[in-house]
ROTORFI-758698 format. One line per 10 residues: number of its first residue (from 0); for each residue x, y, z of N, C-alpha, C, CB. Coordinates in nm, 3 decimals, padded with zeros to 5 digits. Glycine has a CB too. Layout:
N
NUM> X/Y/Z/X/Y/Z/X/Y/Z/X/Y/Z; ...
***
This chain:
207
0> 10.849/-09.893/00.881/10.797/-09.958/00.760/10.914/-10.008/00.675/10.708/-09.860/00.679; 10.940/-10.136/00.609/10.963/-10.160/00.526/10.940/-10.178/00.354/10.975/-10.199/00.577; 10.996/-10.201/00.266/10.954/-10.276/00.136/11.013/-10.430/00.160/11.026/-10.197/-00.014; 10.853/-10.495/00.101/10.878/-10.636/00.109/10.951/-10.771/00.012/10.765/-10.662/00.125; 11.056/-10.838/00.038/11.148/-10.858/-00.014/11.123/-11.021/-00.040/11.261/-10.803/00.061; 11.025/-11.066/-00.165/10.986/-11.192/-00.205/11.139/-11.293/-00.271/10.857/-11.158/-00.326; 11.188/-11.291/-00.194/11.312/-11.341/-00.248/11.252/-11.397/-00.411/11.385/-11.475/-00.131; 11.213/-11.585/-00.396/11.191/-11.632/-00.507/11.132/-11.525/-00.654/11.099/-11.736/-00.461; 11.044/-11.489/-00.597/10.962/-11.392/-00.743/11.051/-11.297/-00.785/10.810/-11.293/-00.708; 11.100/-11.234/-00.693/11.198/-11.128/-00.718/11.283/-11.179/-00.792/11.261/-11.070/-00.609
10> 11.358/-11.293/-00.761/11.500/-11.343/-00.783/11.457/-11.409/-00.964/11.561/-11.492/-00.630; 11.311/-11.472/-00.992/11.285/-11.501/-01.060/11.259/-11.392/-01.193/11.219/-11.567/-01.007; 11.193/-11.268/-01.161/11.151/-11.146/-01.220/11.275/-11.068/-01.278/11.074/-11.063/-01.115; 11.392/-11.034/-01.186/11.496/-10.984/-01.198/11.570/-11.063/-01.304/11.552/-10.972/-01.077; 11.571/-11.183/-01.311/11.649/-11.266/-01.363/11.654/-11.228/-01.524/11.601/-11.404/-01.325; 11.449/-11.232/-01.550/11.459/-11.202/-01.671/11.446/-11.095/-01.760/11.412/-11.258/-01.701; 11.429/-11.000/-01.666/11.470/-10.871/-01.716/11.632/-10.859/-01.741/11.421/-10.764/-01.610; 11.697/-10.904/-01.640/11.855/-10.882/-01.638/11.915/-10.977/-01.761/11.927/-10.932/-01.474; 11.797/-11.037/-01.834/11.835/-11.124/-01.957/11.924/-11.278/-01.947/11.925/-11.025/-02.044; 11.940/-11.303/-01.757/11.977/-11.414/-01.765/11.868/-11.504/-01.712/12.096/-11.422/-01.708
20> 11.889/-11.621/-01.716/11.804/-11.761/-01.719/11.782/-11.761/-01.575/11.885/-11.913/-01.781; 11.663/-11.801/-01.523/11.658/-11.812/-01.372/11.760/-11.900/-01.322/11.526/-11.863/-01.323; 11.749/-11.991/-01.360/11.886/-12.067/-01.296/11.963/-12.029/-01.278/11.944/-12.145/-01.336; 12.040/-11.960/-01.442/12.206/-11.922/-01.404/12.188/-11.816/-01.294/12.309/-11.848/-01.549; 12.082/-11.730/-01.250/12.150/-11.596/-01.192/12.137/-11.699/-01.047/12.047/-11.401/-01.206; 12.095/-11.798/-00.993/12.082/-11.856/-00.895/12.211/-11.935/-00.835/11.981/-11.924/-00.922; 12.295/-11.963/-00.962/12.378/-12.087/-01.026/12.483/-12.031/-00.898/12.441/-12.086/-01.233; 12.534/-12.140/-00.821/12.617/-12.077/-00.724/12.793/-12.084/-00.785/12.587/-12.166/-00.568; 12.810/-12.108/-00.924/12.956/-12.093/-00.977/12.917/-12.015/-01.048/13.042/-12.198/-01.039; 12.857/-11.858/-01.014/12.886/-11.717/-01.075/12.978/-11.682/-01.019/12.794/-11.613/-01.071
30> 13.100/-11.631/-01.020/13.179/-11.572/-01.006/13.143/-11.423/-00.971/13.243/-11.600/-01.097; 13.109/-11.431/-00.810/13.125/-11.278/-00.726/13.270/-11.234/-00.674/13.031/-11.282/-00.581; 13.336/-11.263/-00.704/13.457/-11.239/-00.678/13.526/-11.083/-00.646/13.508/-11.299/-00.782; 13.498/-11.025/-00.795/13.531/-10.942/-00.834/13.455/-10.817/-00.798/13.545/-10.972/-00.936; 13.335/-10.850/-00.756/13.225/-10.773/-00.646/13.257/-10.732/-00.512/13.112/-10.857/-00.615; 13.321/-10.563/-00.494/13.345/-10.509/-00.406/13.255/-10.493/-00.275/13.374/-10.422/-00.459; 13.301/-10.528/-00.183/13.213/-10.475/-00.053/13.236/-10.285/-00.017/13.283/-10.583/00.107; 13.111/-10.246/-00.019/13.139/-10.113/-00.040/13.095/-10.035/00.124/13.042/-10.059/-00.187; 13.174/-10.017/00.171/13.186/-10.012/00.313/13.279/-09.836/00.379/13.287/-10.177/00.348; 13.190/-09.799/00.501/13.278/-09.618/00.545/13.267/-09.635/00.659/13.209/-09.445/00.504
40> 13.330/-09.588/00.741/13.358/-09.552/00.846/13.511/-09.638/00.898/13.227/-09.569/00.923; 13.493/-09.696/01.018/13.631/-09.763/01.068/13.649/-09.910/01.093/13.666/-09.707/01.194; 13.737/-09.946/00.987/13.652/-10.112/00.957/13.728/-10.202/01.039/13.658/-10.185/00.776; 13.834/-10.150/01.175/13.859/-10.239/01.292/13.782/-10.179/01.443/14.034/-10.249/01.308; 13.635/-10.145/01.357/13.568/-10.096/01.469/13.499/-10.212/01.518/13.478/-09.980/01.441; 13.451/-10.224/01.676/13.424/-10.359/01.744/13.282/-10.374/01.658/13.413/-10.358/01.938; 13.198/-10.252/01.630/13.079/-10.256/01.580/13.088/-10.247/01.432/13.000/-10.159/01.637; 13.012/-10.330/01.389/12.962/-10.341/01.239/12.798/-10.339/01.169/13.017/-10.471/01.203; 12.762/-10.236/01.115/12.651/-10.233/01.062/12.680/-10.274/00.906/12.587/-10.100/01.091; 12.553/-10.364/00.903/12.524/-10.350/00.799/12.395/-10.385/00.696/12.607/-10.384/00.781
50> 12.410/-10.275/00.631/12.256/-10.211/00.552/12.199/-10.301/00.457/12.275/-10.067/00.457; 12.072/-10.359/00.428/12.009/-10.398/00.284/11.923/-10.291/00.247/11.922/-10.538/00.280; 11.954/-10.241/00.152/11.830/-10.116/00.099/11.817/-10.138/-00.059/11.889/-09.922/00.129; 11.723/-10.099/-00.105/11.699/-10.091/-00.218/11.681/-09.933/-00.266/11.592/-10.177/-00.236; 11.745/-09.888/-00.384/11.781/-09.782/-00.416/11.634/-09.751/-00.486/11.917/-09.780/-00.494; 11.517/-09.816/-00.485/11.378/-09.778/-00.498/11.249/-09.793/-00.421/11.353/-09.820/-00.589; 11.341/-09.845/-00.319/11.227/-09.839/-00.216/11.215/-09.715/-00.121/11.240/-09.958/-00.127; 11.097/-09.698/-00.111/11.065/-09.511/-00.026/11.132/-09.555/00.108/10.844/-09.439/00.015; 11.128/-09.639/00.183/11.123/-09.685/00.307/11.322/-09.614/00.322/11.068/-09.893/00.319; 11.336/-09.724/00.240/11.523/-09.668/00.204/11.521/-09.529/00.175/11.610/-09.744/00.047
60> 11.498/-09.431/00.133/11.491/-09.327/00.089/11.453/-09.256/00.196/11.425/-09.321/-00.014; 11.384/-09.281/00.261/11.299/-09.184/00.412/11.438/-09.228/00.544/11.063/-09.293/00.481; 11.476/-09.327/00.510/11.606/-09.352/00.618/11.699/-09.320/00.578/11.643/-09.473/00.664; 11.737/-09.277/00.464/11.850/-09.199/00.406/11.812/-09.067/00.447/11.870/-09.213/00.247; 11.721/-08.993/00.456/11.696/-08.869/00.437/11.713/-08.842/00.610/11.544/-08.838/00.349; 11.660/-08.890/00.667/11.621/-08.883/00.805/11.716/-08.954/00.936/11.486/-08.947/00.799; 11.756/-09.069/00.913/11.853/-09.177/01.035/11.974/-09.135/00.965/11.829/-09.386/01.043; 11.987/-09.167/00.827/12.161/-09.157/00.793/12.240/-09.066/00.848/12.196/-09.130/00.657; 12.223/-08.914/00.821/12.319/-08.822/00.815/12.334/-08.827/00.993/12.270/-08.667/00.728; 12.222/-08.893/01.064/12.287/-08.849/01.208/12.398/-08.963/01.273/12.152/-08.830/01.326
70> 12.332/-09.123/01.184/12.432/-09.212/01.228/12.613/-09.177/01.148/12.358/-09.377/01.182; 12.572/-09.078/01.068/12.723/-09.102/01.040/12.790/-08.988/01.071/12.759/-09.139/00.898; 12.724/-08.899/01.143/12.815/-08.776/01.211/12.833/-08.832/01.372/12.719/-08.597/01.206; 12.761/-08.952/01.431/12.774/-08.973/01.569/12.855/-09.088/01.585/12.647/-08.986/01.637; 12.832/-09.195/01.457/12.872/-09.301/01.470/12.990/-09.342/01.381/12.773/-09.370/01.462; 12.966/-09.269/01.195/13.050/-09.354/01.088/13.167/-09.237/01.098/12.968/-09.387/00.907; 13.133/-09.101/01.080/13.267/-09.004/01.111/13.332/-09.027/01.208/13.249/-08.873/01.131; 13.266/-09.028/01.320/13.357/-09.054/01.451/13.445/-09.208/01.453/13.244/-09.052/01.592; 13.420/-09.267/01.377/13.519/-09.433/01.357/13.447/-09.532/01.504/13.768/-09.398/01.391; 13.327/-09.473/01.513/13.290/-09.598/01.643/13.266/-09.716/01.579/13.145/-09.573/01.743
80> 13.213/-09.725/01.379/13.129/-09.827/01.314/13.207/-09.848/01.224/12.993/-09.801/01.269; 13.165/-09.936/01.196/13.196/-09.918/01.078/13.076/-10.007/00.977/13.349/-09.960/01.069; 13.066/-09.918/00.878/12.862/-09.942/00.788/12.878/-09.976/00.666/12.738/-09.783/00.759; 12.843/-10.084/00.611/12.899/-10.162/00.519/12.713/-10.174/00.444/13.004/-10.324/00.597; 12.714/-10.104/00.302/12.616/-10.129/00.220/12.583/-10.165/00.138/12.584/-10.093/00.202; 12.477/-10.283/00.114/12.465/-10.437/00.026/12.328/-10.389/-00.021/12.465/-10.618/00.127; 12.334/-10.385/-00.160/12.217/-10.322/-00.262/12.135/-10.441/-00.225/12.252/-10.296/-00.451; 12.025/-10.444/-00.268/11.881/-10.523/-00.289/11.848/-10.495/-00.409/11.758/-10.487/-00.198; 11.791/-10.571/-00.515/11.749/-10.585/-00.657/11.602/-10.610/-00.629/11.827/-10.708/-00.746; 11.505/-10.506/-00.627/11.387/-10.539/-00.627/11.348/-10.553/-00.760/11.316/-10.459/-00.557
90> 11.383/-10.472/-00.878/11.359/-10.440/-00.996/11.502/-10.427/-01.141/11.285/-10.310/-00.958; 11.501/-10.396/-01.222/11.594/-10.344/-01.318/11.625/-10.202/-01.274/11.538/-10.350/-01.463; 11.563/-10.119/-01.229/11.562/-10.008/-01.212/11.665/-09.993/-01.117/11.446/-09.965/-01.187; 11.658/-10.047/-00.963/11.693/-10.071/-00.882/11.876/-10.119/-00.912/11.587/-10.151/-00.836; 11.879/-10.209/-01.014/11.993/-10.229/-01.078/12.085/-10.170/-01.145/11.978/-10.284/-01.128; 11.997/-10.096/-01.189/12.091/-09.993/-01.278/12.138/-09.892/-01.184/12.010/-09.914/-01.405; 12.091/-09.849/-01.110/12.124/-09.762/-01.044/12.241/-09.799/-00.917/12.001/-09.713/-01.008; 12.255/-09.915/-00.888/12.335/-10.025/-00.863/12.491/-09.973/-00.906/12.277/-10.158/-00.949; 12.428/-10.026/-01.053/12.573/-10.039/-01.152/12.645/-09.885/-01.168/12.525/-10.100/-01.336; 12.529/-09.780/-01.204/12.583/-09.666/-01.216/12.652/-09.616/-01.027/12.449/-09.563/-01.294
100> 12.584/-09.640/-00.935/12.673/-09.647/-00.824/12.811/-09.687/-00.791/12.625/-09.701/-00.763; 12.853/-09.788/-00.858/12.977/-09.852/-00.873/13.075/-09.857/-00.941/12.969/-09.926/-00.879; 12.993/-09.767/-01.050/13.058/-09.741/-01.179/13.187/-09.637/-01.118/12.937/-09.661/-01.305; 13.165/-09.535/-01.031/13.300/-09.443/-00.998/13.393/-09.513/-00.885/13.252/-09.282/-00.936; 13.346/-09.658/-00.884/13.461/-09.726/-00.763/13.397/-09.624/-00.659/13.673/-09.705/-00.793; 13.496/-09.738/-00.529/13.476/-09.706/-00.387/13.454/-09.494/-00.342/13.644/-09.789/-00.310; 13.556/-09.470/-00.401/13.585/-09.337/-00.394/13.416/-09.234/-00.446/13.737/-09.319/-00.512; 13.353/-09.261/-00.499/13.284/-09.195/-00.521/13.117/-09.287/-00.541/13.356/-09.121/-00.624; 13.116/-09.390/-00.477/12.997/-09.471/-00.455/12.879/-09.436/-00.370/13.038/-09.579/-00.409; 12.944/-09.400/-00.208/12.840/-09.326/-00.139/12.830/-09.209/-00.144/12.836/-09.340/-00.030
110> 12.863/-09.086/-00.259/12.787/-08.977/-00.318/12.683/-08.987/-00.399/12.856/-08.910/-00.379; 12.742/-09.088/-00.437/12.602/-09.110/-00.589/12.513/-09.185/-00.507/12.648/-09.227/-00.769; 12.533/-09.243/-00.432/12.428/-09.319/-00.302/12.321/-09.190/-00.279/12.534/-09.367/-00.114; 12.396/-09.092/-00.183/12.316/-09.011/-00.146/12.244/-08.949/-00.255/12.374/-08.932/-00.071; 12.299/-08.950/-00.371/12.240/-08.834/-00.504/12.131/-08.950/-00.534/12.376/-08.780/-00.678; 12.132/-09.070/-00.520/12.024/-09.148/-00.559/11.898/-09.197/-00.487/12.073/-09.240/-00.593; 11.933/-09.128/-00.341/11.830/-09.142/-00.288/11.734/-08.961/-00.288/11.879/-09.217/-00.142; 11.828/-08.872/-00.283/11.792/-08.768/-00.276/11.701/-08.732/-00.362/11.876/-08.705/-00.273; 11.771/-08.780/-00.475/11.680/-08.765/-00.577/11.520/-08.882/-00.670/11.793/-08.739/-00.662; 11.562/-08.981/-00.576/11.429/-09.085/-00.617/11.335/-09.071/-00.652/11.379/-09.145/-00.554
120> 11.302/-09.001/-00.591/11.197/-08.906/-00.660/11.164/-08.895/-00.834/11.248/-08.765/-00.617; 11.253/-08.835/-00.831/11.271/-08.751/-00.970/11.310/-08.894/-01.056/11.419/-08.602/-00.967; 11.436/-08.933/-01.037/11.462/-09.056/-01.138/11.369/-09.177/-01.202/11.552/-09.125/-01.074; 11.338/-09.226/-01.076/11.206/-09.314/-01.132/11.072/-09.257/-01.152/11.174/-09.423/-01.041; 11.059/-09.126/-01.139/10.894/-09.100/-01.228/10.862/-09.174/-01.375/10.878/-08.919/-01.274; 10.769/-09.195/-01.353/10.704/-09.224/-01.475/10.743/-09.390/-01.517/10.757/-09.106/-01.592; 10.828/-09.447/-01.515/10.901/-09.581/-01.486/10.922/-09.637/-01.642/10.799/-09.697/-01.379; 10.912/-09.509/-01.738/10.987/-09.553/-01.835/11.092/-09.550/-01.894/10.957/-09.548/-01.886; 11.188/-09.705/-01.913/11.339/-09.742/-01.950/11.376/-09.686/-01.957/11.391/-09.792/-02.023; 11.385/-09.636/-02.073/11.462/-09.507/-02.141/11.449/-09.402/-02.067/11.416/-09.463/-02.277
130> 11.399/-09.328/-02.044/11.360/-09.226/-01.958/11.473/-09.265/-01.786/11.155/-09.243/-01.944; 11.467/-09.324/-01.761/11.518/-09.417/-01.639/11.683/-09.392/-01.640/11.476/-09.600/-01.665; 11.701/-09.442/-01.752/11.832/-09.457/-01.795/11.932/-09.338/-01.796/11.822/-09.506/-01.918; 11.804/-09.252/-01.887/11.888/-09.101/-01.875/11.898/-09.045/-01.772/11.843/-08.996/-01.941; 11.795/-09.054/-01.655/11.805/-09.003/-01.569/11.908/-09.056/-01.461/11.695/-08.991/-01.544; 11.973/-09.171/-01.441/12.080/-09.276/-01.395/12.188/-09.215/-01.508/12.029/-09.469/-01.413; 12.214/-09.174/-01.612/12.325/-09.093/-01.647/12.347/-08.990/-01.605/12.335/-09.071/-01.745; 12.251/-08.930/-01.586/12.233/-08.722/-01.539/12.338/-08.758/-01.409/11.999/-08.627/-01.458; 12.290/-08.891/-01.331/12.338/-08.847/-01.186/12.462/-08.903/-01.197/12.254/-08.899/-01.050; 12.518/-08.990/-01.269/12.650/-08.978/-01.292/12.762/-08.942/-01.328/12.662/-09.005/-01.306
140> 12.668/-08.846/-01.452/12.775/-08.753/-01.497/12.767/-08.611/-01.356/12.727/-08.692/-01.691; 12.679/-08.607/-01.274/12.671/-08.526/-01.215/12.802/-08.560/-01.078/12.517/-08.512/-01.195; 12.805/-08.691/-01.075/12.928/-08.721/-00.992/13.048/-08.760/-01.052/12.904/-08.817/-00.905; 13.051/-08.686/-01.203/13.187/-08.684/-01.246/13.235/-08.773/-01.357/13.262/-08.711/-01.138; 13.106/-08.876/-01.345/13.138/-09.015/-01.446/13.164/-08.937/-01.574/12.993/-09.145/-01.469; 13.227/-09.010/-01.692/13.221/-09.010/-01.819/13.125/-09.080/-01.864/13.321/-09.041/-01.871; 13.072/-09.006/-02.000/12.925/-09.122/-02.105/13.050/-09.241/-02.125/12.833/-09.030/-02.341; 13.162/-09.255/-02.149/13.232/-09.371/-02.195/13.242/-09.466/-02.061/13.381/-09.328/-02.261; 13.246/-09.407/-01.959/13.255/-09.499/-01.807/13.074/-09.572/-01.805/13.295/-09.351/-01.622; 13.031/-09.456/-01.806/12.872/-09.506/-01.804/12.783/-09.592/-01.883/12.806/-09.413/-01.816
150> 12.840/-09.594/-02.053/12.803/-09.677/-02.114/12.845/-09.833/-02.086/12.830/-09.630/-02.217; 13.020/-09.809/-02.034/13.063/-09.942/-02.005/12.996/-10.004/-01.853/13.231/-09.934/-02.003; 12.991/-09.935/-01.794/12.929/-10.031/-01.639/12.808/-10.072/-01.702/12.886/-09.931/-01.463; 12.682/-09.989/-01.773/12.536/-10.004/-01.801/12.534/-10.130/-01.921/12.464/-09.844/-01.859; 12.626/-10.142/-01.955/12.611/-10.253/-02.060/12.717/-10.365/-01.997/12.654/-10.195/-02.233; 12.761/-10.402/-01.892/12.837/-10.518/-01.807/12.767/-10.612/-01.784/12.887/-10.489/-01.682; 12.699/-10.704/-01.850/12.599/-10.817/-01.831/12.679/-10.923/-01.701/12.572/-10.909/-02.004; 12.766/-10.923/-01.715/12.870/-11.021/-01.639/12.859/-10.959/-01.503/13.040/-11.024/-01.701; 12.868/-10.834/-01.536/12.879/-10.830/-01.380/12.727/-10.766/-01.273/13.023/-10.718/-01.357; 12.638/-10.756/-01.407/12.457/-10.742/-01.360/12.448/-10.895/-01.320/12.313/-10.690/-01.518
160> 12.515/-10.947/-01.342/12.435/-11.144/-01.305/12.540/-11.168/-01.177/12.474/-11.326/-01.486; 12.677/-11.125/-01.200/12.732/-11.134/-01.075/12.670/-11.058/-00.920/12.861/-11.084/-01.108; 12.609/-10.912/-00.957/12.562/-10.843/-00.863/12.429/-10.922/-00.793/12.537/-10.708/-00.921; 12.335/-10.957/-00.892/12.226/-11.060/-00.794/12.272/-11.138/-00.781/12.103/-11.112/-00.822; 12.350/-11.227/-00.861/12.391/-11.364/-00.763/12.413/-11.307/-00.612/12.556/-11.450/-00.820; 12.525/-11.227/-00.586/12.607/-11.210/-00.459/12.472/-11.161/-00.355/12.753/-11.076/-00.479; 12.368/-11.050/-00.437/12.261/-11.002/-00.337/12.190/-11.128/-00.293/12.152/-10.892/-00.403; 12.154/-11.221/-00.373/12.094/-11.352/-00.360/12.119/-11.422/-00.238/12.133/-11.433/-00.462; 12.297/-11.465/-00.265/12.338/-11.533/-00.176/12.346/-11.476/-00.015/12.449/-11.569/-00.229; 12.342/-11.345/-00.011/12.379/-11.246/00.107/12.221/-11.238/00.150/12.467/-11.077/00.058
170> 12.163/-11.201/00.125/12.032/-11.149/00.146/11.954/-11.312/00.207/11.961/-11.067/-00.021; 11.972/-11.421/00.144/11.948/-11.535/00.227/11.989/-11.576/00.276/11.926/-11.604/00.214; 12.167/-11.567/00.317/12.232/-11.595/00.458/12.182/-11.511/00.591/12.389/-11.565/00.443; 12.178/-11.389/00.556/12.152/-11.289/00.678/11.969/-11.302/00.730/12.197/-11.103/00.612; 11.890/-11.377/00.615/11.732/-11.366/00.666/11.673/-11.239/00.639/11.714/-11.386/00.821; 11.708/-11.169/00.555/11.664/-11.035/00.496/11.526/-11.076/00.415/11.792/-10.964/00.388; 11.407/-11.000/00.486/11.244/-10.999/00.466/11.203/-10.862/00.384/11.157/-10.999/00.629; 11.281/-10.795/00.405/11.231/-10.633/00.362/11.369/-10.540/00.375/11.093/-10.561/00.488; 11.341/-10.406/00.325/11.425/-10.329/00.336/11.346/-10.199/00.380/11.503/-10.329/00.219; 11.406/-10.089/00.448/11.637/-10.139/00.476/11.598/-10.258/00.597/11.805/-09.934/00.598
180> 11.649/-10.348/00.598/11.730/-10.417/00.679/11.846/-10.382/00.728/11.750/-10.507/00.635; 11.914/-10.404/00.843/12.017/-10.355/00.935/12.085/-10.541/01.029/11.912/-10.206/01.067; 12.201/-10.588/00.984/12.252/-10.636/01.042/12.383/-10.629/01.142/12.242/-10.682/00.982; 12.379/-10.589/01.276/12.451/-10.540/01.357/12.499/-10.672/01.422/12.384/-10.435/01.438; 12.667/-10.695/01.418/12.749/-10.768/01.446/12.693/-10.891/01.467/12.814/-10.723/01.534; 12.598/-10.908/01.367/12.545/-11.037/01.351/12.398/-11.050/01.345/12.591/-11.115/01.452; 12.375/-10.961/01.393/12.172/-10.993/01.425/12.128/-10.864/01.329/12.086/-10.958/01.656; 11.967/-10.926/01.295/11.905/-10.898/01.194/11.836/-10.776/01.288/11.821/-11.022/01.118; 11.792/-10.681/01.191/11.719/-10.607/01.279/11.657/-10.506/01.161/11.814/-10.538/01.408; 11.463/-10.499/01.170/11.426/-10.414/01.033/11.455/-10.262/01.079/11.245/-10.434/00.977
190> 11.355/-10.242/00.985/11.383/-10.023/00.983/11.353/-09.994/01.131/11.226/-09.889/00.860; 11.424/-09.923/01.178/11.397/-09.798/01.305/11.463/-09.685/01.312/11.425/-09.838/01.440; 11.414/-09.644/01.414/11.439/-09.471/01.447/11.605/-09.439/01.483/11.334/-09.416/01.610; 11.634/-09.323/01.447/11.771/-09.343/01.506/11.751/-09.389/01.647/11.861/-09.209/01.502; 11.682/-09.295/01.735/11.691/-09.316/01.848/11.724/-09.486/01.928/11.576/-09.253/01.873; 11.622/-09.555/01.851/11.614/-09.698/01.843/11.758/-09.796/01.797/11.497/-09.717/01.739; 11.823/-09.722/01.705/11.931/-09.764/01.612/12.034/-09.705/01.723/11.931/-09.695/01.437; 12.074/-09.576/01.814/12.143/-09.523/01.834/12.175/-09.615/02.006/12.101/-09.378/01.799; 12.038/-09.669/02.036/12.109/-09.742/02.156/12.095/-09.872/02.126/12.052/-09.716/02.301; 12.101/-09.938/02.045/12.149/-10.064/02.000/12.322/-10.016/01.981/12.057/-10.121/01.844
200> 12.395/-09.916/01.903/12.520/-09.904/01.888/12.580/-09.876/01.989/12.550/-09.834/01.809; 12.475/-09.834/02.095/12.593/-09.752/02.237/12.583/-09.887/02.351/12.501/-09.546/02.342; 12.466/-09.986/02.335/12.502/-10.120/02.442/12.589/-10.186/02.356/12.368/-10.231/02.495; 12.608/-10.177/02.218/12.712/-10.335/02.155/12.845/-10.277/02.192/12.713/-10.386/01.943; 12.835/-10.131/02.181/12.980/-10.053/02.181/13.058/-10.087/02.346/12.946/-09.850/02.155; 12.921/-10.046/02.431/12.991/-10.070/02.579/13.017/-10.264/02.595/12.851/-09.993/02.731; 12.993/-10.340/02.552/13.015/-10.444/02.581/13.147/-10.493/02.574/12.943/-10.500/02.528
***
């Protein structure tokens, strides 16, 4: 199963919550530049995965809980992959949790990954802002952030319009319909089982 990924509405919806103009977040002279690719395992490995998930979709959350920890004790620890992960903006929610992800740099991004799926649950109950917010602080200060680090990423408008632009532009080069999506050394491929996932990596690997 996936969550379904309406590019236009989305891209349109997001826009104005994120307080910019549909256009500009579309506008292809946003400056993604400065937008890290946030990527583990061994990155002159022949194989390359890579993930679209949304940090509120269950679908993402049930493959975090369940496929992740085995692809990365067989595949991302061992340096056979290397797994490179590109947020999806279904919502504001989804965003923030984004920003507070990034907020501790590379070094501490896929902890708060896992703390944000682990906990999904809990964070988005009830789906109100405020409420939301605090709970996207709890888990950052829980991975160490400062309220002064956290206030500054959560209030970065520049770089909330830079982050969908770049999901925008990525998410419609690769043909991304839903999440998680999985693009392996080029080809699209939706949610599956490890098992399913695990011999797709062991024929690209023997090739």
């Amino acid at each position: 199963m996936i969550c379904n990924l309406k590019t236009a509405l989305v891209a349109l919806v997001l826009a104005l919550l994120a307080g910019v103009s549909a256009a500009s977040a579309q506008d292809s002279q946003i400056d993604t530049s400065a937008i890290q690719e946030m990527s583990i395992g061994n990155p002159d490995a022949k194989v390359t995965v890579i993930e679209y998930a949304s940090f509120t979709c269950p679908h993402c959350q049930h493959f975090h809980e369940t496929v992740m920890p085995k692809l990365k004790k067989n595949y991302i620890d061992t340096g056979k992959i290397n797994f490179i992960y590109r947020e999806v903006y279904f919502d504001r929610f989804g965003l923030w949790a984004g920003m507070v992800a990034r907020c501790g740099g590379p070094v501490r991004y896929f902890g708060i990954v896992d703390l944000l799926y682990k906990q999904q649950r809990e964070w988005t109950a009830g789906g109100e802002p405020t409420k939301i917010v605090e709970n996207l602080r709890r888990i950052g200060k829980t991975a160490g952030l400062t309220d002064e680090q956290l206030d500054a990423c959560l209030s970065d408008g520049d770089k909330a319009q830079a982050l969908v632009a770049l999901y925008q532009k990525n998410a419609t080069a690769d043909g991304i319909e839903g999440t998680p999506s999985f693009v392996i050394n080029g080809k699209t491929y939706t949610n599956m089982s490890y098992e399913d996932f695990s011999a797709i990596l062991d024929e690209k690997l023997a090739e």
